[in-house]
N, C-alpha and C positions, 0 to 999 in steps of 0.2 A: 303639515309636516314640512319641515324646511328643507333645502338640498343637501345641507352639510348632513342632517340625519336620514337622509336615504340611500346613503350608502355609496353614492353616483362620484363622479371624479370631477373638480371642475375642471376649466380651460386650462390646459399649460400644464396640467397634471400627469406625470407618465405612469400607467399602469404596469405593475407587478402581472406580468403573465406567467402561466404554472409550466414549467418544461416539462416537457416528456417524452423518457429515454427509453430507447428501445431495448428489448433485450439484449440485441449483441454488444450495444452502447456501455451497459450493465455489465456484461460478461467481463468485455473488453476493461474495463476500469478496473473492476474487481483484480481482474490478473494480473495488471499493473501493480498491485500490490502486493504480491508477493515476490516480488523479484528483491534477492538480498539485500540491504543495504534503505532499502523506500520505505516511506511511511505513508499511512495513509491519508497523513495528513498532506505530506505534498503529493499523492495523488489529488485531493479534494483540491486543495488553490493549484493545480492547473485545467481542474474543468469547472474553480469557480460554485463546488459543489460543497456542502457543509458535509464534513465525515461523518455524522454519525450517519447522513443517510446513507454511505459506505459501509458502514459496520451494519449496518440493518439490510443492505444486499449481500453483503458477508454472509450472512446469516440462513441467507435462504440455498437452497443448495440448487437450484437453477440458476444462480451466479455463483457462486462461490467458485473458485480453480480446482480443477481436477489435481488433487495430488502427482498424481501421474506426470501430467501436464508441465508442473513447474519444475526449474532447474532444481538440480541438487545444490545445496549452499557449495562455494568456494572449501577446497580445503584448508580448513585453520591451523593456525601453527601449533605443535603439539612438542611436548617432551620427551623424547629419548631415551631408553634406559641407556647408560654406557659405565663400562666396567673399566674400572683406573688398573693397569697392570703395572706392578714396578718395571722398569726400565730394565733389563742386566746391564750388570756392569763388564766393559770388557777387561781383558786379562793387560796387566802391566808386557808394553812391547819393551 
């Protein structure tokens, strides 16, 4: 068996080490995304994390955000009813 098929790294070669996030680490990210306005995606390229492993902590509910926890969305702009009243007219001075 030669080195290239055993699997081994040669010289100069930088290994791919596996991170591992702790739960608060998890938690912590998670809730990052729910904050109005963020996506999960730019959660993922600021920790450099691919999102679906985000949507797959999403998922589990020892990270996921406590409803509770997160702000209420901003208030959005809404419609009004308003009632058109004629004008009176005043009396000739």
């Amino acid at each position: 068996m030669s080195t290239s098929d055993s699997g081994h790294y040669g010289d100069g070669v930088a290994r791919r080490t596996k991170r591992l996030w702790t739960d608060e680490e998890k938690r912590s990210i998670c809730f990052q995304t729910a904050a109005p306005g963020v996506s999960v995606a730019q959660v993922a390229r600021r920790y450099a994390v691919n999102a679906n492993l985000i949507f797959k902590w999403l998922r589990d509910p020892r990270y996921a955000p406590d409803p509770a926890s997160v702000a209420p969305p901003a208030e959005e702009a809404r419609f009004l009813p308003v009632e058109i009243v004629a004008e009176p007219r005043s009396a000739p001075a």
